[in-house]
C-alpha positions as CSV (number, residue, x, y, z in Angstrom):
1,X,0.0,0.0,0.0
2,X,1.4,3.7,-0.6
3,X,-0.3,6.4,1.3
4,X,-0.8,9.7,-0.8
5,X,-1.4,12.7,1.6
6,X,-3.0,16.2,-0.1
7,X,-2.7,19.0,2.2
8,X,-5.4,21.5,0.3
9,X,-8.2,20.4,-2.0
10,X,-6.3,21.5,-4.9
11,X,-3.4,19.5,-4.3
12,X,-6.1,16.2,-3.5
13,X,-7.6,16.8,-7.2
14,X,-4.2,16.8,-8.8
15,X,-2.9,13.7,-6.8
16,X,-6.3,11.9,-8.0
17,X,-5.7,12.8,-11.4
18,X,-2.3,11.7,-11.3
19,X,-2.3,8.7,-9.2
20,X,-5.8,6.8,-9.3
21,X,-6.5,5.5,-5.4
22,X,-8.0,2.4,-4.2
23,X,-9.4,4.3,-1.5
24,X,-10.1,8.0,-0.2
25,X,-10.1,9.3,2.9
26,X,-11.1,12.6,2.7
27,X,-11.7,15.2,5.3
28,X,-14.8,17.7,5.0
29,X,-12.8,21.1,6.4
30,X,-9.6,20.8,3.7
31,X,-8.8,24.4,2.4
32,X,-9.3,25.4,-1.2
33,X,-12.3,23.3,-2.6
34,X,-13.7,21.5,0.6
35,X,-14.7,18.1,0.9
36,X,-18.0,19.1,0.1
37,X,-17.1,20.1,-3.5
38,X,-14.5,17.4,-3.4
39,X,-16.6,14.6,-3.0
40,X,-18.9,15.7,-6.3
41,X,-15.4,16.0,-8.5
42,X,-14.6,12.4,-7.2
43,X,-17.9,10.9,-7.9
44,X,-17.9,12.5,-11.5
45,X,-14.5,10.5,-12.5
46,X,-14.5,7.5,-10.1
47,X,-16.4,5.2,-8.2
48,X,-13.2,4.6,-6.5
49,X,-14.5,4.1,-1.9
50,X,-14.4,7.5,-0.5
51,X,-14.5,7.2,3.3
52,X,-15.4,11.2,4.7
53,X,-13.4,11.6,7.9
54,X,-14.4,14.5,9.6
55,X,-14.6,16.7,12.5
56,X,-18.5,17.1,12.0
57,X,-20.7,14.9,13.8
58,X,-24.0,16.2,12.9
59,X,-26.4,13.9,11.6
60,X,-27.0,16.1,8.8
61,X,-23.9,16.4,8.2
62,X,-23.5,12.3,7.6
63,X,-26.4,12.4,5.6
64,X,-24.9,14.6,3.2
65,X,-22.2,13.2,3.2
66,X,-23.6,9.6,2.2
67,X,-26.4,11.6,-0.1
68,X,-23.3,13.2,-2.3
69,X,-21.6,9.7,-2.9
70,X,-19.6,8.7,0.4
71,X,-19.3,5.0,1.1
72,X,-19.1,5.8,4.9
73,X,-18.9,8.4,7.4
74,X,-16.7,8.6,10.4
75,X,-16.3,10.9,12.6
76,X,-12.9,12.6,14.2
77,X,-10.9,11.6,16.4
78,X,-10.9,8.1,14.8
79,X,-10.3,5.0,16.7
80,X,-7.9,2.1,15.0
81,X,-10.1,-0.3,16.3
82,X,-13.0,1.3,14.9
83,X,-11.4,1.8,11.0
84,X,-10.2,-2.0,12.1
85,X,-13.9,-3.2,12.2
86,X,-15.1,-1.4,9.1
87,X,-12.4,-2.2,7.1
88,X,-13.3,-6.2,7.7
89,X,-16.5,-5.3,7.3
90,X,-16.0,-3.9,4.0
91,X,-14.1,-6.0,2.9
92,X,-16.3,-8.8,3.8
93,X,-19.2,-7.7,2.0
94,X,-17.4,-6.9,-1.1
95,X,-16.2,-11.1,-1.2
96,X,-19.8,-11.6,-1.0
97,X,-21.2,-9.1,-3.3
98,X,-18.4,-10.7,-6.0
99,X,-19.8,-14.0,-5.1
100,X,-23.2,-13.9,-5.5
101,X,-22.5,-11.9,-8.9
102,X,-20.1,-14.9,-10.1
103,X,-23.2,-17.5,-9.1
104,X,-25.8,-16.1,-10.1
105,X,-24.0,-14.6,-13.3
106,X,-22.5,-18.0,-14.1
107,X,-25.5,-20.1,-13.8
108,X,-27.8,-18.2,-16.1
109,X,-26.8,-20.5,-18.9
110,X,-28.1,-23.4,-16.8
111,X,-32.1,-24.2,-16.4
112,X,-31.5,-25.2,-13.4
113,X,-29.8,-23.5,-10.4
114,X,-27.4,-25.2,-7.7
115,X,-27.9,-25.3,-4.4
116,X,-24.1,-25.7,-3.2
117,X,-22.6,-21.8,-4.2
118,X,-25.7,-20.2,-2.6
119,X,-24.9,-22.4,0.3
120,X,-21.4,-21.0,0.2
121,X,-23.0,-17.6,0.0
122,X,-24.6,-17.8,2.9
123,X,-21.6,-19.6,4.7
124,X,-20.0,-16.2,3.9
125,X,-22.2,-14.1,5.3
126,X,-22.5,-16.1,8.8
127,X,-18.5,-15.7,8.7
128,X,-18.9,-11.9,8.1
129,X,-21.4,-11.2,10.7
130,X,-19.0,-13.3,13.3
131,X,-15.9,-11.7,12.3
132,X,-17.6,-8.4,12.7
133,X,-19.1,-9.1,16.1
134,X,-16.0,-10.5,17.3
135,X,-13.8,-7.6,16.1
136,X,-16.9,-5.1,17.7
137,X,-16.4,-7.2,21.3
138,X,-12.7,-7.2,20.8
139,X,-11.5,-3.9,19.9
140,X,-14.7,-1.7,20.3
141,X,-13.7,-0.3,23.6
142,X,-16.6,-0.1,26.0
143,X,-20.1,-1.1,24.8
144,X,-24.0,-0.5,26.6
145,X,-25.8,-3.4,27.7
146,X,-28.2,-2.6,25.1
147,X,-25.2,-3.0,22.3
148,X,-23.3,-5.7,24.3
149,X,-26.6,-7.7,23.6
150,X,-27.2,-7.0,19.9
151,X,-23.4,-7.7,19.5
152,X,-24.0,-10.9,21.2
153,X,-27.1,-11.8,19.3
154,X,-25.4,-11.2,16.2
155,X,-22.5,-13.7,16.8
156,X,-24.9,-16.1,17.6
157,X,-26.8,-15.8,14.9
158,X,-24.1,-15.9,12.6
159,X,-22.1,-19.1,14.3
160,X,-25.8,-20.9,14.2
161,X,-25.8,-19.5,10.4
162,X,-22.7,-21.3,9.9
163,X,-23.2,-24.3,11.4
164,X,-26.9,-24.8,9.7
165,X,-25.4,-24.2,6.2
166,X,-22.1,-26.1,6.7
167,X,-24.5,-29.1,7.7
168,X,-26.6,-28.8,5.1
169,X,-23.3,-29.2,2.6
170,X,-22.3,-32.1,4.1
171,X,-25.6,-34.0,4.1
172,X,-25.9,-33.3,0.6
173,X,-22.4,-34.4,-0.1
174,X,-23.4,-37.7,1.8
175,X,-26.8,-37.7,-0.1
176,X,-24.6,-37.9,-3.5
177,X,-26.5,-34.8,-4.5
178,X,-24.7,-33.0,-7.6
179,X,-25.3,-29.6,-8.8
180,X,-25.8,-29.2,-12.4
């Protein structure tokens, strides 16, 4: 990875130009064109991820954030083990995104549809959500009892997701079951 810093909005647009990111962070209050109008620009040449990471914590603020073409929305100071958990997250959800579009993209030749890479699918997700909960438990710093809980009930969900689906494959792999 090579970080590219841009001190000024001017400077950000040029080093865009120049060298294409995987990823943006960009900060609402840079001087010359603000993150605001950066944003726009950005969404007008790339769909590259922009993450907005910003001192403004206003509601409104996120929403127009997201509304002008943000992926996500944090707010300053940022916490490693915050950017740790949506990073997995994202990154999780883009496997299964690619997934589903190589299934379901690759079986439209077929009549008939398989049952084993929707299984994966869903073995993907359960995976996901436990990684995430995990990661929110382990590096989340303090949580409520009411977010304690739903972390909880999302780890459970997705170890009973995994366990339900990973079954399922292996009765039909002892059922001698074949997907067209």
């Amino acid at each position: 990875w090579q970080t590219l810093m841009a001190h000024d909005g001017w400077e950000a647009l040029r080093l865009f130009d120049e060298q294409p990111p995987d990823l943006v962070l960009l900060d609402i209050g840079l001087p010359g064109p603000d993150g605001w109008e950066l944003i726009g620009r950005i969404r007008s040449r790339s769909q590259v991820p922009v993450l907005m990471v910003t001192a403004l914590g206003a509601e409104a603020d996120k929403i127009r954030g997201l509304g002008a073409g943000a992926d996500d929305y944090m707010n300053k100071p940022v916490s490693f083990p915050e950017l740790t958990i949506q990073a997995i997250d994202g990154v999780l959800v883009v496997i299964i995104v690619l997934d589903i579009a190589y299934t379901v993209l690759g079986q439209l030749r077929s009549s008939v549809m398989p049952v084993r890479p929707f299984l994966y699918i869903g073995i993907l997700a359960g995976v996901r959500d436990i990684l995430s909960a995990s990661a929110h438990l382990s590096f989340g710093g303090p949580l409520s009892n009411r977010d304690y809980d739903h972390t909880l009930v999302a780890l459970g969900v997705g170890i009973g997701v995994v366990f339900v689906l990973v079954a399922s494959l292996l009765i039909l792999g002892r059922s001698g079951h074949q997907d067209p």
